[in-house]
Backbone as a ProteinNet text record, in pm:
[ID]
protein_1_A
[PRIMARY]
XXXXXXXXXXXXXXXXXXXXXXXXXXXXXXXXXXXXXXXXXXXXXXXXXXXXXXXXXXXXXXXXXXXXXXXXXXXXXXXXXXXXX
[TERTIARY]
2715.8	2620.4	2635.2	2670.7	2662.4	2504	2520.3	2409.8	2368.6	2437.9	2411.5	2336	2306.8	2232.7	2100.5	2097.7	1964.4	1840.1	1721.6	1602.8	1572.1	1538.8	1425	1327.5	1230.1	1145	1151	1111.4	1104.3	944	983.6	862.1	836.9	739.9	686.9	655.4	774.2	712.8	694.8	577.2	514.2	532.8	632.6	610.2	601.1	564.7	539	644.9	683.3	807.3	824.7	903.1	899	1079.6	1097.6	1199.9	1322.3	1433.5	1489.1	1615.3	1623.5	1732.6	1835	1840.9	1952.9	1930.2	1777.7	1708.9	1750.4	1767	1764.7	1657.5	1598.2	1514.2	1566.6	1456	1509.1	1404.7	1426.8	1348	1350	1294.5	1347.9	1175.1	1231.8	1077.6	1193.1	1132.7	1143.2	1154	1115.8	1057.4	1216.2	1316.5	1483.5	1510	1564.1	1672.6	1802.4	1899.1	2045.7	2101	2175.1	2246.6	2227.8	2090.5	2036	2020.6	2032.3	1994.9	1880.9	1871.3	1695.3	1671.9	1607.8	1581.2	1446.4	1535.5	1431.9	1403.1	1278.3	1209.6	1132.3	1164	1105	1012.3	843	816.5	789.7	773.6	760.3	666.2	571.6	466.6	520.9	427.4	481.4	349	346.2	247.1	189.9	61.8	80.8	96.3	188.6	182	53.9	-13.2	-120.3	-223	-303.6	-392.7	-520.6	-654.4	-763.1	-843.4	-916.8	-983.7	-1095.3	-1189.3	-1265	-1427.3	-1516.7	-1642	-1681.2	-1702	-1683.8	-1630	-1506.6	-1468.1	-1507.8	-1583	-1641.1	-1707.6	-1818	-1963.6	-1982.9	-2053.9	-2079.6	-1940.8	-1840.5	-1705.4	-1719	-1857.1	-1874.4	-1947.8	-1963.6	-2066	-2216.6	-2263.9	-2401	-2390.2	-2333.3	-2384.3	-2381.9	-2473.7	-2474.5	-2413.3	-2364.4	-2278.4	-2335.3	-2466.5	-2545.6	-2659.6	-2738.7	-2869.7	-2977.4	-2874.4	-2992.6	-2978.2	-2887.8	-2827.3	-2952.8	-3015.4	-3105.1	-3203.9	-3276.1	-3410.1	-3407.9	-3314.3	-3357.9	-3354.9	-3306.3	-3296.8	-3434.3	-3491	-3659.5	-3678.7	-3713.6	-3790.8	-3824.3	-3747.1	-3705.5	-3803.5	-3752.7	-3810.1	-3990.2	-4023.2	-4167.3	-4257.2	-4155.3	-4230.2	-4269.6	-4127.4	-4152.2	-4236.8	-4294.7	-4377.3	-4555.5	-4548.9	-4705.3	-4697.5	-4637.8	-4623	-4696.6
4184.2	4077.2	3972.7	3854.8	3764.4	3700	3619.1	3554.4	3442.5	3393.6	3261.1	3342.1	3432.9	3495	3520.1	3550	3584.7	3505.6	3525.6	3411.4	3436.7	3354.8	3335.6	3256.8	3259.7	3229.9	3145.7	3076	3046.8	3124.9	3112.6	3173.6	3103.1	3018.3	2974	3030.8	3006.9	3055.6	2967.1	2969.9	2862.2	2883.9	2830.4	2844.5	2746.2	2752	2611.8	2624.2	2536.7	2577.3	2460.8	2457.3	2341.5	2332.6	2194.2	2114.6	2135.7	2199.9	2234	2084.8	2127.4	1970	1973.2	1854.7	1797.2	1829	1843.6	1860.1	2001.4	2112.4	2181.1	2298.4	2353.9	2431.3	2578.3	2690.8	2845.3	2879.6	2921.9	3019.3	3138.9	3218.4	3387	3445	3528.6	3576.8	3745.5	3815.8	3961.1	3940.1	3830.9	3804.1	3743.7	3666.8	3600.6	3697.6	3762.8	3848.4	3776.1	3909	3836	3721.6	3641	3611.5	3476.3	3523	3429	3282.3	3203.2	3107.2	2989.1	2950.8	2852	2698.7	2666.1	2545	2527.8	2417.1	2367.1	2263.9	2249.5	2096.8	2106.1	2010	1979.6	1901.7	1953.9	1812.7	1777.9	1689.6	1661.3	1577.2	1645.2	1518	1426	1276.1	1149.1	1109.9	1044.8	972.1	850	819.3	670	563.9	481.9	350.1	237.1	288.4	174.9	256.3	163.4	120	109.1	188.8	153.5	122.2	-16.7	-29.4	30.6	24.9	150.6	40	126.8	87.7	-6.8	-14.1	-78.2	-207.6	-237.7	-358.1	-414.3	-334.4	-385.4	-452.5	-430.2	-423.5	-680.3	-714.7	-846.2	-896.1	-856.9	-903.2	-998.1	-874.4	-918.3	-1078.1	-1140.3	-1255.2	-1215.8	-1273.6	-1254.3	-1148.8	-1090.4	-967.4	-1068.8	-999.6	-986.2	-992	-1060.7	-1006.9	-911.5	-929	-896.4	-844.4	-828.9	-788.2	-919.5	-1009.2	-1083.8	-1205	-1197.2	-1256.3	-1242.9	-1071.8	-1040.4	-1083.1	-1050.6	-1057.2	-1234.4	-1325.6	-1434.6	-1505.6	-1420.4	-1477.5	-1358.7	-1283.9	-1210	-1313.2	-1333.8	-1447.4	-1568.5	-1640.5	-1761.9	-1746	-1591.1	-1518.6	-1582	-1504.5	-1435	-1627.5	-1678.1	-1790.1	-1912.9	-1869	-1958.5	-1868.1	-1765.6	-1689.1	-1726.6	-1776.6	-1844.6	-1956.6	-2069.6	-2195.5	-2227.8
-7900.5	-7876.1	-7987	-7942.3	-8035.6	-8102.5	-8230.6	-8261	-8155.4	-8113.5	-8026.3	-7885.3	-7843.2	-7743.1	-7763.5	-7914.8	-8002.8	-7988.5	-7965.6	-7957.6	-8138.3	-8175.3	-8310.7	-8383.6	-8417.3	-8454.4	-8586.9	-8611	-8779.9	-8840.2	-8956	-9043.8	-9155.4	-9210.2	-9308.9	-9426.3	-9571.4	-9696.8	-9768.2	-9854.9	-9944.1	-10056.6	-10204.2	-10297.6	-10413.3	-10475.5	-10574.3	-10703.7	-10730.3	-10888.8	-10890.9	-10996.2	-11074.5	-11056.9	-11080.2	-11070.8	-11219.2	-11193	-11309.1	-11355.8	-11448.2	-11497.4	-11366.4	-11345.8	-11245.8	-11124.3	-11077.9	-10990.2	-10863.3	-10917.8	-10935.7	-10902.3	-10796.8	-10729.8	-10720	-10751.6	-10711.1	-10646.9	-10525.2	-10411.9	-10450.5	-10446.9	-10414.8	-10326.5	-10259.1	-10182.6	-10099.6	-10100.8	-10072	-9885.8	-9826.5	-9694.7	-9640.2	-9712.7	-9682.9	-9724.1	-9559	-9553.7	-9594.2	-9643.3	-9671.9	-9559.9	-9550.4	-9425.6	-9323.2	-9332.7	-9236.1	-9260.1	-9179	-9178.9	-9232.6	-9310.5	-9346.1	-9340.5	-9316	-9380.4	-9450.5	-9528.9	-9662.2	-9677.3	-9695.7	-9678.3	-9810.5	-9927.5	-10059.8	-10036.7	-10104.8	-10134	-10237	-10322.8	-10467.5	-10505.8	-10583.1	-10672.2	-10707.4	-10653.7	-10699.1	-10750	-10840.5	-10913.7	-10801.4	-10782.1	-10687.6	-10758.5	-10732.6	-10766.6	-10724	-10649.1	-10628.3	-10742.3	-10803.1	-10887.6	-10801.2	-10860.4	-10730.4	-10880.2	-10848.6	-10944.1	-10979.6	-11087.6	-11140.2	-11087.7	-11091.4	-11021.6	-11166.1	-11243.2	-11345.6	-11365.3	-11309.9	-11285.5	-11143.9	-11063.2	-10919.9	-10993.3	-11046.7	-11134.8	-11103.6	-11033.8	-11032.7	-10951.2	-10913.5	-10836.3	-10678.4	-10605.3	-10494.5	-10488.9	-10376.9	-10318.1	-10335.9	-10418.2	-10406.7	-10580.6	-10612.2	-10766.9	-10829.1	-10903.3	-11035.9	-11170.2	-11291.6	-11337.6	-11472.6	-11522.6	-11610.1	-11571.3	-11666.6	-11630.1	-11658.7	-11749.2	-11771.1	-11643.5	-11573.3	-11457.4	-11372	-11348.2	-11283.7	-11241.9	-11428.2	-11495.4	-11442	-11481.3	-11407.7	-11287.5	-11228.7	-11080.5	-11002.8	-11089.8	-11022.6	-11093.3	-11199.3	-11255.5	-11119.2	-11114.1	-11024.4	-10890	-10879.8	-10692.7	-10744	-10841.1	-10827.8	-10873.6	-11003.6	-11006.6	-10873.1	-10753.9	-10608.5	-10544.8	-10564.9	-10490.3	-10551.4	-10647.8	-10695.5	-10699.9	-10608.5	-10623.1	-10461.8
[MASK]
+++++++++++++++++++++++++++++++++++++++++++++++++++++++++++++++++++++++++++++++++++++

């Protein structure tokens, strides 16, 4: 009986390791039998290149904020003095 008659399945092993000089990967798992066939799909931590700015620099950015507090204090001021006029 040949292999090419054979049905098979794939099977999923998960392992995490680290990247050796000259990029460079070792598997080993008790589960790869000798012989057989695999495929391997890497994936690798990438840092993101996008930048999300910090709530901090939101802080007065939008239409209508704020950029202070004393920004605030005078624009209630303003409210309450057109509210006794």
């Amino acid at each position: 009986m040949s292999l090419e008659s054979k049905e098979f399945r794939m099977v999923a092993i998960k392992q995490d390791t680290t990247v050796q000089p000259g990029g460079v990967i070792h598997i080993h798992s008790d589960q790869l039998p000798d012989g057989v066939r695999a495929e391997v799909i890497v994936l690798v931590e990438k840092p993101l290149s996008v930048t999300f700015p910090t709530m901090r620099s939101m802080i007065g950015g939008a239409q209508g904020s704020f950029k202070s507090a004393a920004e605030i204090d005078a624009f209630v001021r303003a409210e309450r003095d057109s509210w006794e006029r």
